[in-house]
Backbone bond lengths (Angstrom), bond angles and torsions (degrees), N, CA, C in turn:
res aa  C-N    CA-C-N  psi(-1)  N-CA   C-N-CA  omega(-1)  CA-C   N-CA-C  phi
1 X - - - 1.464 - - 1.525 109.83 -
2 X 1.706 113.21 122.31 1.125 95.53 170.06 1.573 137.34 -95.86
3 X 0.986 152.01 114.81 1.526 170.29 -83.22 1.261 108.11 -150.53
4 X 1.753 115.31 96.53 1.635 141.44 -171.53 2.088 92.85 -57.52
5 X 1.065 84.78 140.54 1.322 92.53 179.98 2.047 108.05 -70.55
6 X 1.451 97.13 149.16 1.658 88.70 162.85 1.757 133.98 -87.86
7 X 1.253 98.78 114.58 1.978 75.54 -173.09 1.840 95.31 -116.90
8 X 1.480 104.76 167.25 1.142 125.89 177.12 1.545 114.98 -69.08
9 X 1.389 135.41 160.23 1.505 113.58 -175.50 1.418 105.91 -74.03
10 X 1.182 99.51 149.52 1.626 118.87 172.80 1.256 119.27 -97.59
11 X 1.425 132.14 131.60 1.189 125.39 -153.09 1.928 98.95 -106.02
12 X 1.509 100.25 119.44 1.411 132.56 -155.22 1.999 92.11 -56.26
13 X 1.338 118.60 130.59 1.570 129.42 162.30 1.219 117.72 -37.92
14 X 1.556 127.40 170.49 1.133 133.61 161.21 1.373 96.44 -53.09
15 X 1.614 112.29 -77.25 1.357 115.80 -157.69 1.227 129.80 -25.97
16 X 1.502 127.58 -29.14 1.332 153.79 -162.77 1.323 119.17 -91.18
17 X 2.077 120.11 -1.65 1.282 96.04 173.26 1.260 100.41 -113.77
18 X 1.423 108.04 165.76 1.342 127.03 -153.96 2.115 100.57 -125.23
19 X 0.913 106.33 168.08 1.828 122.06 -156.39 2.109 79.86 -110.37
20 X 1.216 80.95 113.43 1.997 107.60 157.77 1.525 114.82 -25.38
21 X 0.933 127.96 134.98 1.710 104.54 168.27 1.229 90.03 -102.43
22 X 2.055 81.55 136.24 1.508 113.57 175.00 1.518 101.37 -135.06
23 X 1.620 118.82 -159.85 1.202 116.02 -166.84 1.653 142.70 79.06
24 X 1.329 115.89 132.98 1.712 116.23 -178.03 1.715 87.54 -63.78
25 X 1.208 171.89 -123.36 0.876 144.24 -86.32 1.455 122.31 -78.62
26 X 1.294 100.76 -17.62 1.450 121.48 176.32 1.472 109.86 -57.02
27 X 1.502 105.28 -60.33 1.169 117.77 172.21 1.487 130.62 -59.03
28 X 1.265 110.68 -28.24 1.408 127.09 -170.51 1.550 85.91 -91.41
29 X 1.226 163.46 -22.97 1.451 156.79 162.31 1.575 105.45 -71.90
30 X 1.410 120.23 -40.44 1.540 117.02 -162.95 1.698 86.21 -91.28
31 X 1.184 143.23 -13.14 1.513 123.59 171.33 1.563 109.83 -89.95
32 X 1.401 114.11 -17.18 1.049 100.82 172.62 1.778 124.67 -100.70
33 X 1.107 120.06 0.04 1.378 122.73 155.47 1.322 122.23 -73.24
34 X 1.768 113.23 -24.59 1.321 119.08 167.31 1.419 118.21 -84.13
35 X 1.095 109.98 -33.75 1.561 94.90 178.77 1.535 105.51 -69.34
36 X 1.409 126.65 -53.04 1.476 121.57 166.67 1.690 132.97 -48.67
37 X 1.200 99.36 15.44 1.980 115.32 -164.52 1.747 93.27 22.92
38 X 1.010 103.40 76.57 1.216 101.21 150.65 1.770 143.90 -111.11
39 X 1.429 143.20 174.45 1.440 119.64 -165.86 1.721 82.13 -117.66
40 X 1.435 111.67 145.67 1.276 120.52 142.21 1.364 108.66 -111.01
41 X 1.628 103.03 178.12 1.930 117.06 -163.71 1.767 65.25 -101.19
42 X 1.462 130.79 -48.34 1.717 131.48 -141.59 1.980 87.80 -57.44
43 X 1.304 126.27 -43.44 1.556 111.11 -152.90 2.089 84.67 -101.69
44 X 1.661 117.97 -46.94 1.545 102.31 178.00 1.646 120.19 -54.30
45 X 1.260 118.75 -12.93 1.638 102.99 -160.43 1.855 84.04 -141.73
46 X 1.389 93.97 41.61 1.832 106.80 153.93 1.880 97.01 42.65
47 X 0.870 123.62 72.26 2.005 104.53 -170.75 1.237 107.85 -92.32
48 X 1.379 145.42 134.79 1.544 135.87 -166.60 1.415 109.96 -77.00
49 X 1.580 120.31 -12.22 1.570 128.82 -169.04 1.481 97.61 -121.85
50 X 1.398 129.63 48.33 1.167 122.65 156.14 1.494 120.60 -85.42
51 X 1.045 98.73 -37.37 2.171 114.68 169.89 1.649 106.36 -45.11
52 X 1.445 118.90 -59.49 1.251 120.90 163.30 1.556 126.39 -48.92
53 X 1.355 102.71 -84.47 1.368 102.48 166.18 1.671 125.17 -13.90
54 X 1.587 98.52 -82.09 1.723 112.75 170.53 1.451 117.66 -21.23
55 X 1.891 92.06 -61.00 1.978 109.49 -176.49 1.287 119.33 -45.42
56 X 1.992 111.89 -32.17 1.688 120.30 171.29 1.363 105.80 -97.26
57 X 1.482 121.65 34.40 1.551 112.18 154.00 2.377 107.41 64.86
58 X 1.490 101.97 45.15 0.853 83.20 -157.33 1.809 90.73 -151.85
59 X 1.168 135.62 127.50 1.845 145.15 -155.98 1.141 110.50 -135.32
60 X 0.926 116.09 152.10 1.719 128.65 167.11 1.949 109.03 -112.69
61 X 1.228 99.26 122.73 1.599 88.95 -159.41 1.492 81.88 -113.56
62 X 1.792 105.94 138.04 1.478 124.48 164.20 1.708 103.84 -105.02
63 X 1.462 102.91 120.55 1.354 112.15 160.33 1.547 128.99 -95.99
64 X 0.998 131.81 -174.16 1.480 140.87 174.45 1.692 94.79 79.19
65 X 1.556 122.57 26.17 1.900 98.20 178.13 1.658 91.41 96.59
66 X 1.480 81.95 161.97 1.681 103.56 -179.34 1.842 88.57 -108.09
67 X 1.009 137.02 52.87 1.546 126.02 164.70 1.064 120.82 -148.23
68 X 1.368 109.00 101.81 1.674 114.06 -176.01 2.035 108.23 -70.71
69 X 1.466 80.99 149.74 1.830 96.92 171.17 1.550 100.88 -86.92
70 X 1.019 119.86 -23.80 1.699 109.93 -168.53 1.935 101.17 -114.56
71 X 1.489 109.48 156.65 1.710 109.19 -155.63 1.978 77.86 -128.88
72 X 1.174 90.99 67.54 1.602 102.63 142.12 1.483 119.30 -13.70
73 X 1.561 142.73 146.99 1.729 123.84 154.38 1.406 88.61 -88.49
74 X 1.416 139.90 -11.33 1.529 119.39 -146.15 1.484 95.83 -114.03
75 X 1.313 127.53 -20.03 1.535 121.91 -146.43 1.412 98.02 -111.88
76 X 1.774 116.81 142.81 1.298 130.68 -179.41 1.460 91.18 -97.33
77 X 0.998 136.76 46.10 1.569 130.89 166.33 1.727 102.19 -112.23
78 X 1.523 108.53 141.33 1.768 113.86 -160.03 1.483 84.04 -80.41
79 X 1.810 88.94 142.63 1.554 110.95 170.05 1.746 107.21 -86.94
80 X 1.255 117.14 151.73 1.597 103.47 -177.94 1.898 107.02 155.72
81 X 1.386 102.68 176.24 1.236 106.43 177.87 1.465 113.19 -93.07
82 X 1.286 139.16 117.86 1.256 151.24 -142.47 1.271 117.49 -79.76
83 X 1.083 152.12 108.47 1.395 139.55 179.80 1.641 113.24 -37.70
84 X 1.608 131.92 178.28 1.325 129.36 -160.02 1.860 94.49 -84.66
85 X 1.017 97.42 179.34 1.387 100.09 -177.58 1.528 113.46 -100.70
86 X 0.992 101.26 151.64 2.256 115.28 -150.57 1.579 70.37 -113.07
87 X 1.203 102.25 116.16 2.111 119.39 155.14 1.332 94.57 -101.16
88 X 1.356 146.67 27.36 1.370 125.04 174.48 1.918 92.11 -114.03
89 X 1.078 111.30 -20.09 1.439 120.42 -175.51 1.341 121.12 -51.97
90 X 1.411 128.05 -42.31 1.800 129.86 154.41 1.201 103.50 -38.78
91 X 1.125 132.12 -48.44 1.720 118.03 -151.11 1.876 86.54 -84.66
92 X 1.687 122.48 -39.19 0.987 107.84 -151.91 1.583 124.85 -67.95
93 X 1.672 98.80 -14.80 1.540 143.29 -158.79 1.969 100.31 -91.72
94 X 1.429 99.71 -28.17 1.410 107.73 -176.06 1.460 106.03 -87.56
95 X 1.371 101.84 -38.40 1.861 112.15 -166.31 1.700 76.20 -59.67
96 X 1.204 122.78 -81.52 1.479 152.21 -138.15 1.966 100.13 -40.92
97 X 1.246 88.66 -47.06 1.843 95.00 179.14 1.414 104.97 -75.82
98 X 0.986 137.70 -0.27 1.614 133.16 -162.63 1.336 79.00 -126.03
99 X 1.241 156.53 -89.58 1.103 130.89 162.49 1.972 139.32 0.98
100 X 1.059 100.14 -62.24 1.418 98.85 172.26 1.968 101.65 -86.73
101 X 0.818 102.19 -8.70 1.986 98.53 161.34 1.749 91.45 68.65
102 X 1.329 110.86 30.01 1.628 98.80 174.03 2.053 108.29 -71.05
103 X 1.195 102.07 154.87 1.760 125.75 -172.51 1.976 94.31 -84.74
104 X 1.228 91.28 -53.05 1.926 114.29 -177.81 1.400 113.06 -117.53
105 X 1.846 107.46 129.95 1.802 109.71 161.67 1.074 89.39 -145.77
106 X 1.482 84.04 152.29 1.706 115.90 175.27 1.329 100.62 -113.23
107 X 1.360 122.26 130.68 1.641 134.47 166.18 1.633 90.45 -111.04
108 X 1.225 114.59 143.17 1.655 141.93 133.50 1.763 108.10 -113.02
109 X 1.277 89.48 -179.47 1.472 115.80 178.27 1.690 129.08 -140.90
110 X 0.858 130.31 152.61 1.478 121.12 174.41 1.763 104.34 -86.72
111 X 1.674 123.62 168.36 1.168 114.40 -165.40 1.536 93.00 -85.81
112 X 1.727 120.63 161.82 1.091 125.03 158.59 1.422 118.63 -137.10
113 X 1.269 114.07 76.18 1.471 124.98 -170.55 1.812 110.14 -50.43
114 X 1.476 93.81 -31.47 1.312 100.32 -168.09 1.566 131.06 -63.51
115 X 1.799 102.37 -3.26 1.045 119.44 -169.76 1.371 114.46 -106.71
116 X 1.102 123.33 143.56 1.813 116.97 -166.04 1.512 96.79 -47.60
117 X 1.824 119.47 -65.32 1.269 124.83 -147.06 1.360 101.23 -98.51
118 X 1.687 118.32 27.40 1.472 120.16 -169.05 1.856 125.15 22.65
119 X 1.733 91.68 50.77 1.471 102.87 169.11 1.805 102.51 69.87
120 X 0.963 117.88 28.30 1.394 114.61 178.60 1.643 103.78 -76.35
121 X 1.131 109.33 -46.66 1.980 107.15 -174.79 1.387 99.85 -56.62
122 X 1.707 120.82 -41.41 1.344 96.07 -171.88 1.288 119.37 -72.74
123 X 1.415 114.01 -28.22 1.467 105.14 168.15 1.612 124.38 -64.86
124 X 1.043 121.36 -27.13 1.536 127.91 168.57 1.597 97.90 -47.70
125 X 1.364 106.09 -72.61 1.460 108.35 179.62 1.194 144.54 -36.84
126 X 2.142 107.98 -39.30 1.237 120.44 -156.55 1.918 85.54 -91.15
127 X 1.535 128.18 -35.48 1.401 130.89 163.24 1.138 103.73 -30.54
128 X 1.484 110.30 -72.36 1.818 124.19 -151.18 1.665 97.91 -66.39
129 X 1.291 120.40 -34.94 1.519 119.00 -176.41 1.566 109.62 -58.45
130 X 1.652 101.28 -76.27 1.862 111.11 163.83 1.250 115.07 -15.48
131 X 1.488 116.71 -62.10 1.704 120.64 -153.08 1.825 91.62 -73.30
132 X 1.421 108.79 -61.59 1.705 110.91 176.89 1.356 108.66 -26.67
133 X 1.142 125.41 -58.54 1.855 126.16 -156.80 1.443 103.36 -93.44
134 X 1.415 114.36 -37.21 1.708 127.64 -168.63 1.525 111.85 -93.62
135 X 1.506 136.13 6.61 1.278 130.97 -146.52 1.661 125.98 -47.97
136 X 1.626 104.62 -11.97 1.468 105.61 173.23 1.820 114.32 -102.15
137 X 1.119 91.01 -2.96 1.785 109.04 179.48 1.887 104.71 -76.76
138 X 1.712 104.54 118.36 1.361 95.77 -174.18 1.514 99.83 -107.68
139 X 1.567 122.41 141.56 0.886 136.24 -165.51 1.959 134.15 -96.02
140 X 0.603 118.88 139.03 1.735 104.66 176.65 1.420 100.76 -135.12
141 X 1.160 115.86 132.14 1.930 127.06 178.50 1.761 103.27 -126.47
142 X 1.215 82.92 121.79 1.733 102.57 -171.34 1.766 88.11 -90.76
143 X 1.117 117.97 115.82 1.387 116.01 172.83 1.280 125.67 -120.90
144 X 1.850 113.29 153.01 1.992 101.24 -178.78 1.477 103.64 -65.18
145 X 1.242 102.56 -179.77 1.515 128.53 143.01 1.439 139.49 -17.91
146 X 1.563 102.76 -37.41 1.373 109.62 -160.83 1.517 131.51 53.02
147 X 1.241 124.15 -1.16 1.567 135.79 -151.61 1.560 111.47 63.67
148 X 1.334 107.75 25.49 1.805 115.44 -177.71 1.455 97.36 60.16
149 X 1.374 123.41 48.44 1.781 111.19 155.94 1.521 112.01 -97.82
150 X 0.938 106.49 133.42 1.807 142.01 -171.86 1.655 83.63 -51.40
151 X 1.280 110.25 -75.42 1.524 108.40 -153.73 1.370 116.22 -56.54
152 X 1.816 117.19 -41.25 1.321 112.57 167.11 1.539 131.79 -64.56
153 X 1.271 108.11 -33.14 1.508 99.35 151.27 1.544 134.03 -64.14
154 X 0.909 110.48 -13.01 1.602 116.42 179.37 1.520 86.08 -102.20
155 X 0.890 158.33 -95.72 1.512 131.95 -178.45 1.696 128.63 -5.92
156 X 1.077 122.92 -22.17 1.548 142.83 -179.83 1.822 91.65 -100.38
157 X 1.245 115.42 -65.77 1.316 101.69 -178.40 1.645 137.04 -62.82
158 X 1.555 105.31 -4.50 1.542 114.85 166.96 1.191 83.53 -86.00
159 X 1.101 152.45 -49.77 1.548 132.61 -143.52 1.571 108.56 -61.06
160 X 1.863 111.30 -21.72 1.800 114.09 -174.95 1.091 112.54 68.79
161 X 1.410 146.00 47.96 1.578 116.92 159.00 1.408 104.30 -88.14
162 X 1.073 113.84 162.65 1.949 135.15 -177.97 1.593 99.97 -44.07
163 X 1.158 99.63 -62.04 1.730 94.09 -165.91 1.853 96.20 -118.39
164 X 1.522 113.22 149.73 1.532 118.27 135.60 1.161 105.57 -131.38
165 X 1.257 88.56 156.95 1.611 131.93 167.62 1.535 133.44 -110.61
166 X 1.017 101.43 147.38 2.133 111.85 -168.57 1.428 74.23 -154.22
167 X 1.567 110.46 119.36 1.741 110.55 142.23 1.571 123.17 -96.53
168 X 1.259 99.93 129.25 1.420 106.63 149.47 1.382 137.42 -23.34
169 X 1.200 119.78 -64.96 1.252 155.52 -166.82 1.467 125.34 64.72
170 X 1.513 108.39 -33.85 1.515 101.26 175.01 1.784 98.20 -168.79
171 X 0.946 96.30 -169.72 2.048 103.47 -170.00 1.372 112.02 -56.55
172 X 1.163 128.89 149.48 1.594 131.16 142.19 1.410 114.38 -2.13
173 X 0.934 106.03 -77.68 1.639 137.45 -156.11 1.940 103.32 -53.80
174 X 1.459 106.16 -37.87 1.777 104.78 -158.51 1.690 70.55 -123.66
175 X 1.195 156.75 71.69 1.373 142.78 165.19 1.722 94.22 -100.68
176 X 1.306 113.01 -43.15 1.254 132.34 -170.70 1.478 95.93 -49.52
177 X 1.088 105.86 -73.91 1.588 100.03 -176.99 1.625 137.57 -65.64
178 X 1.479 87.18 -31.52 1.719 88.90 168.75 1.280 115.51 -100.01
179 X 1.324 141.74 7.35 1.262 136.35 -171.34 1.422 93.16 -145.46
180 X 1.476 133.73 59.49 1.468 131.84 -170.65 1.387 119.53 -53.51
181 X 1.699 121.98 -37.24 1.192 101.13 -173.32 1.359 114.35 -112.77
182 X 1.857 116.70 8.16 1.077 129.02 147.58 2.065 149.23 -60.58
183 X 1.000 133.48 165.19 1.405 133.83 169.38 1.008 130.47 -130.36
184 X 1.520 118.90 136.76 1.403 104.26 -140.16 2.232 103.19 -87.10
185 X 1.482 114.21 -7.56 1.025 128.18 -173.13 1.373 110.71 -98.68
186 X 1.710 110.98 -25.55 1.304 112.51 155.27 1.327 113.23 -49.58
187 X 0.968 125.86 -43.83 1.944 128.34 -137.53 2.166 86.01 -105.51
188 X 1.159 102.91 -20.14 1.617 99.12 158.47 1.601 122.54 -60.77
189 X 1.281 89.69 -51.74 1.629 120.25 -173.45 1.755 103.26 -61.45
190 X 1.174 103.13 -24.85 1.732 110.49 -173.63 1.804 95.53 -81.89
191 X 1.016 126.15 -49.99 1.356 143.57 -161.88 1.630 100.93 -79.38
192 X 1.445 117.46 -44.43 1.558 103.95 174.66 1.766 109.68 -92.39
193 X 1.477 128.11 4.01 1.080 108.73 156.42 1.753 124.66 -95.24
194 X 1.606 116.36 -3.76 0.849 111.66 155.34 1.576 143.31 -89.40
195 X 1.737 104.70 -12.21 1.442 120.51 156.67 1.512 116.23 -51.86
196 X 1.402 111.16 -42.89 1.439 120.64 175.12 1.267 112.29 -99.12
197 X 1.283 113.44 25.12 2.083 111.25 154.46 1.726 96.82 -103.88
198 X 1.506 119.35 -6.69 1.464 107.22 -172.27 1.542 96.16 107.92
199 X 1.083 136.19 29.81 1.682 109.10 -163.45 1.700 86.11 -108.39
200 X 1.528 97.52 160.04 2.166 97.60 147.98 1.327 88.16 -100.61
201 X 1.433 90.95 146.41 1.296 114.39 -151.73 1.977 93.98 -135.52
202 X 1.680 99.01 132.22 1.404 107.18 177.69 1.506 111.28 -149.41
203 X 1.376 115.04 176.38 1.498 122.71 -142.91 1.685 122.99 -166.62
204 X 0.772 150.02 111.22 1.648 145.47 -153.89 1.544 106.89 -115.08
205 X 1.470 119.66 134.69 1.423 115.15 157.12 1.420 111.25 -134.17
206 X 1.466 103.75 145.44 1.724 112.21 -178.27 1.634 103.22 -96.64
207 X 1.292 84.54 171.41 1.621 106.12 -156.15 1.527 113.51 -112.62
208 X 1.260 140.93 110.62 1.947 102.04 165.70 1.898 85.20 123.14
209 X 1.108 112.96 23.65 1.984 102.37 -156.14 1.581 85.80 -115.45
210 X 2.046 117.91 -17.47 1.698 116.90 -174.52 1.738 97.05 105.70
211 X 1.252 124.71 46.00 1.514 111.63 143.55 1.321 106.38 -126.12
212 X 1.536 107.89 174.96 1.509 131.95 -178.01 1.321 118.46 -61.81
213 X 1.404 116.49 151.33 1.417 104.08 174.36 2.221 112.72 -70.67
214 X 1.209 100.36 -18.33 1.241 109.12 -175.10 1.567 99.89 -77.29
215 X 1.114 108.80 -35.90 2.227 118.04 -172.76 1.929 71.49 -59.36
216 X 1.104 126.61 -87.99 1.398 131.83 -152.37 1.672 100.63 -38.97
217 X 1.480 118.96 -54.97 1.549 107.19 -167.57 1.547 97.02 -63.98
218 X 1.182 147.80 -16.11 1.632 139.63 -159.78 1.206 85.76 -97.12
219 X 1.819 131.15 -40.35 1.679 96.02 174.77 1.062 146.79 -113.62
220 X 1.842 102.31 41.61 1.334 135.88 176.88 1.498 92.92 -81.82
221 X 1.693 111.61 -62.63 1.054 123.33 -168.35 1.794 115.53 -64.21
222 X 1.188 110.57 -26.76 1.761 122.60 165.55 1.870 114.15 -49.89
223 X 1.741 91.06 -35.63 1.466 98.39 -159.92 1.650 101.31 -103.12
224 X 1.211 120.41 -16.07 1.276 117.48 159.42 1.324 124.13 -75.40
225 X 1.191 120.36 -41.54 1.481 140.29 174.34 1.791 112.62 -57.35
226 X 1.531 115.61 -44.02 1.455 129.11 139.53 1.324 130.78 -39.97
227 X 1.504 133.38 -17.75 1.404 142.69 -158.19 1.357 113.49 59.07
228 X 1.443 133.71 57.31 1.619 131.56 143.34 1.330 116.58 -93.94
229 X 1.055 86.84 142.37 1.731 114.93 -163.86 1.357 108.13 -81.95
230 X 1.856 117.44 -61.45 1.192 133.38 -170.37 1.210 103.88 -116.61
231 X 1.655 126.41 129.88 1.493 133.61 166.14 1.351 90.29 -113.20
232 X 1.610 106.82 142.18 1.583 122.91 162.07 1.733 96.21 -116.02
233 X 1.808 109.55 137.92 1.335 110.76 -164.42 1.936 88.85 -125.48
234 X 1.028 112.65 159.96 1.700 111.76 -151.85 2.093 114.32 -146.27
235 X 0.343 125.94 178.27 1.975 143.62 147.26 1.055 113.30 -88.56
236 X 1.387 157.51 123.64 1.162 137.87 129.57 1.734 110.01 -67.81
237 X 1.884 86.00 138.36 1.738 94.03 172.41 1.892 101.33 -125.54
238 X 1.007 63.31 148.40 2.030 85.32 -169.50 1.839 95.66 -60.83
239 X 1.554 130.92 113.95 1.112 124.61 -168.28 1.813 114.21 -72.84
240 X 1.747 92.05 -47.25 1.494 111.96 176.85 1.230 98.74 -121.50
241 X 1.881 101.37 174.20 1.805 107.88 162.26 1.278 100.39 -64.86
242 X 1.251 132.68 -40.57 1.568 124.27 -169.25 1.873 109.92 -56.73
243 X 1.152 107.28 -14.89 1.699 85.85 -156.23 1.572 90.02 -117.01
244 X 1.395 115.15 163.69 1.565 126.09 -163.47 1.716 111.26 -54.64
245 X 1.552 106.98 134.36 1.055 139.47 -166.75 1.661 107.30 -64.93
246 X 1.466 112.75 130.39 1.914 105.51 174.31 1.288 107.07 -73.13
247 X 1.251 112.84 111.86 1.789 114.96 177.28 1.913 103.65 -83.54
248 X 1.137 114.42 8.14 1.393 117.77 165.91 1.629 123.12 -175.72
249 X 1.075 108.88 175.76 1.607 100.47 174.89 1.821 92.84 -135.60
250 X 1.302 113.91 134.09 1.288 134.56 -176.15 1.437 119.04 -69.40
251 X 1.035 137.83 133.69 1.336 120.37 177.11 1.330 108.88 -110.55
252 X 1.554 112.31 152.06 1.388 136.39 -157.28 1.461 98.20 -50.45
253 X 1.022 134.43 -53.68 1.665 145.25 170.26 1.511 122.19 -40.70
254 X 1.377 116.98 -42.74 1.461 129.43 156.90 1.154 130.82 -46.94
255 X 1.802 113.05 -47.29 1.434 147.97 141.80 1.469 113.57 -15.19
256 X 1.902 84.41 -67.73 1.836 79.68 -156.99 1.684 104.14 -92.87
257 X 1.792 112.14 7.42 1.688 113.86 157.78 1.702 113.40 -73.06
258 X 1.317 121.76 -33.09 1.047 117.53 168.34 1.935 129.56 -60.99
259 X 1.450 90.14 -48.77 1.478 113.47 165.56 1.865 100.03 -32.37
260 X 1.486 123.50 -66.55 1.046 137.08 -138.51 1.778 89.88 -91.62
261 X 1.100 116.16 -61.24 1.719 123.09 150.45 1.474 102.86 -2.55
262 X 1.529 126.46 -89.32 1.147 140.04 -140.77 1.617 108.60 -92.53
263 X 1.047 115.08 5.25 2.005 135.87 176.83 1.613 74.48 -98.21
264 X 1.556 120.21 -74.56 1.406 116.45 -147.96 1.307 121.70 -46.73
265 X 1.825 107.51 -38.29 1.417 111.85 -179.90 1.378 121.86 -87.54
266 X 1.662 106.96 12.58 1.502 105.10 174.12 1.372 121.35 105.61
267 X 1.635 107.31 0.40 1.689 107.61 179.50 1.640 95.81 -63.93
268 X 1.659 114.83 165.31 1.492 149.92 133.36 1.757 107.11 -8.67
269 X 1.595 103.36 -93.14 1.243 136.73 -134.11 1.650 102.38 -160.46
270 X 1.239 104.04 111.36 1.887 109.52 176.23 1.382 88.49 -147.45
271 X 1.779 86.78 129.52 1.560 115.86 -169.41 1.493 93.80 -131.42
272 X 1.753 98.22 99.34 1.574 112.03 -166.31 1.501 120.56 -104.30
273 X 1.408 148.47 114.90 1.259 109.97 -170.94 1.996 93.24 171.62
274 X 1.577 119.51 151.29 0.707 120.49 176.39 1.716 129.82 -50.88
275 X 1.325 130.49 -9.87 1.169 138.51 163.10 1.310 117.90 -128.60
276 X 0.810 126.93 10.04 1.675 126.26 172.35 1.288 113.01 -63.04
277 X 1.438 135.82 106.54 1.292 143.53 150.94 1.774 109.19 -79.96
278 X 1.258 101.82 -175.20 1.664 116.13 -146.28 1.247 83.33 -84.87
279 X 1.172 146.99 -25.73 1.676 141.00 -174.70 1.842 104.13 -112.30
280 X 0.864 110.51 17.97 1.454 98.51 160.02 1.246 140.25 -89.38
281 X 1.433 139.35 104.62 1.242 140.95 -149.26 1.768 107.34 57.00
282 X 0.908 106.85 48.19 1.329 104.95 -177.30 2.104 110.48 -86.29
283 X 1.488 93.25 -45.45 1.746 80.64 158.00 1.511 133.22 -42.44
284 X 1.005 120.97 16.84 1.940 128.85 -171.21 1.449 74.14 -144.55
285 X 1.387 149.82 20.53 1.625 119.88 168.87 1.628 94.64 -121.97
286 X 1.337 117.66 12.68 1.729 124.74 163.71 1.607 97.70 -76.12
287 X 0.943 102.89 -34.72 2.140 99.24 -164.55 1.152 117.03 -83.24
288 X 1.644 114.17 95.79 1.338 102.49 173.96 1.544 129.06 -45.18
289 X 1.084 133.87 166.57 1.062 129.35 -179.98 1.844 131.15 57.52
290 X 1.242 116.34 -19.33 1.105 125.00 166.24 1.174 134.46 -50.70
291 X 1.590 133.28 -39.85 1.404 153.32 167.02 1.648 96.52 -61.87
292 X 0.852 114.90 -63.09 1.854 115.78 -167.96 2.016 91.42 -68.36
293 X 1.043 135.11 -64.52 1.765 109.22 160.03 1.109 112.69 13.19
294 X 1.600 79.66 -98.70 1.185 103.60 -159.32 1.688 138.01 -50.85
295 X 1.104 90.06 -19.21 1.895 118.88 -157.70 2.081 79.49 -91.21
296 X 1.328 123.16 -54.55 1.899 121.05 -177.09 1.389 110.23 -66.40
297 X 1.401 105.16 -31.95 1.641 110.04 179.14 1.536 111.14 -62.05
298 X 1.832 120.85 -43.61 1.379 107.69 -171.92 1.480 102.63 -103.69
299 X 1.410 135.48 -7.27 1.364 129.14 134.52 1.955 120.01 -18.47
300 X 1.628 104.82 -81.07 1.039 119.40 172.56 2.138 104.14 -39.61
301 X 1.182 105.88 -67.17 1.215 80.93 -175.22 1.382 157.34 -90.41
302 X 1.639 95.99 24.13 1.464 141.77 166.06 1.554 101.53 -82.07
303 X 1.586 126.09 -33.10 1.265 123.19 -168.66 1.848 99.93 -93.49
């Protein structure tokens, strides 16, 4: 096993602070996830762009419970045995977006190993609910692993939303440690069986956790070579003292070499940058072709 070094805290960049959430829309999103008891990943997994997000009337909703089966090093989501599973929760997740009148939602989930079909029906459901009530609302579902079973992913892929997602999270090399009860060739295997169900297909890696800039280009190139469409590239920030330490902070320039990296080798859409999590601007990661635009357009006018 290889063994992340210990460092002392590092005192966080300019680049890295982020604006309070304030604002009536802010508010008008955070009363309405509460009155619906609902979970977001934006308030469980601490997100630095929830203030934004929120301010455009706009959530990332985690279903299946706030209690993951698997103990992440990176994730502020509680490790533990999960409460039973809520079947009233699709409809509540459907009301909830038609309500806040969002255009784009992103659902994830926490893992639930514990379940034969690792929560796959509810995701069938919580899709099929959204699309029923929301039909012009386009969707993206960041989903686990499943333990790489064929059938539960193809259960997610009848359901049709615009985009999925499986992240990576970080290199080969440190998967062991930050993704403990994950693999990092599994979570390939997730990404090329959903390229070949038809899906757009997307994927996240953090930054700052102690690999190479070369570990990062091999698993741009892993995930292109897999069929992903969209990579979102990130910071990792240390959630608690308990969970793995930032052995660096990235600079914006590194960011936007990767950015240029992942156009070069042929990705979709790479959304590169010191705070970018997997749902940020993610409504522009439905459009094919849009990211690569955009990315020749300000090339050209740099040249």
């Amino acid at each position: 096993m290889i063994e992340l070094p210990v460092t002392t805290k590092i005192k966080k960049p300019d680049w890295l602070r982020v604006k309070l959430p304030i604002g009536e829309s802010y508010k008008h999103v955070r009363g309405l996830v509460d009155k619906h008891k609902l979970h977001t990943i934006c308030e469980s997994g601490n997100c630095p762009n929830m203030g934004e997000c929120w301010g455009e009337g706009t959530a990332t909703f985690m279903i299946l419970g706030n209690i993951c089966t698997r103990s992440c090093g990176f994730c502020a989501v509680a490790t533990g045995r999960p409460e039973a599973v809520d079947y009233d929760e699709p409809q509540r997740v459907a009301e909830a977006i038609y309500l806040m009148k969002v255009k784009h939602a992103v659902i994830t989930s926490v893992d639930r190993d514990e379940l034969k079909d690792g929560g796959a029906s509810i995701w069938f459901n919580t899709i099929r609910a959204v699309k029923a009530l929301n039909p012009e609302t386009t969707l993206e579902t960041l989903i686990p692993d499943f333990k790489g079973k064929k059938e539960d992913i193809q259960t997610v892929l009848e359901a049709a939303p615009e985009v999925i997602s499986h992240n990576i999270e970080t290199v080969e090399r440190l998967t062991k440690q930050v993704r403990i009860q994950a693999k990092y060739w599994r979570s390939m295997e997730v990404i090329r069986t959903l390229k070949e169900g038809g899906a757009r297909t997307k994927s996240g890696i953090m930054l700052g956790l102690g690999e190479t800039r070369e570990e990062v280009l091999q698993t741009l190139r892993n995930l292109k070579d897999n069929g992903c469409d969209v990579v979102t590239i990130g910071q990792y920030l240390q959630p608690t003292p308990k969970h793995l330490p930032v052995q660096r902070f990235v600079h914006p320039d590194e960011f936007a070499f990767y950015k240029d990296a992942g156009y070069e080798m042929g990705l979709d859409y790479v959304e590169s940058g010191p705070l970018v999590r997997s749902s940020y601007h993610s409504d522009r990661h439905v459009h094919p072709g849009l990211g690569r635009i955009q990315w020749e357009e300000s090339k050209r006018m740099v040249g």
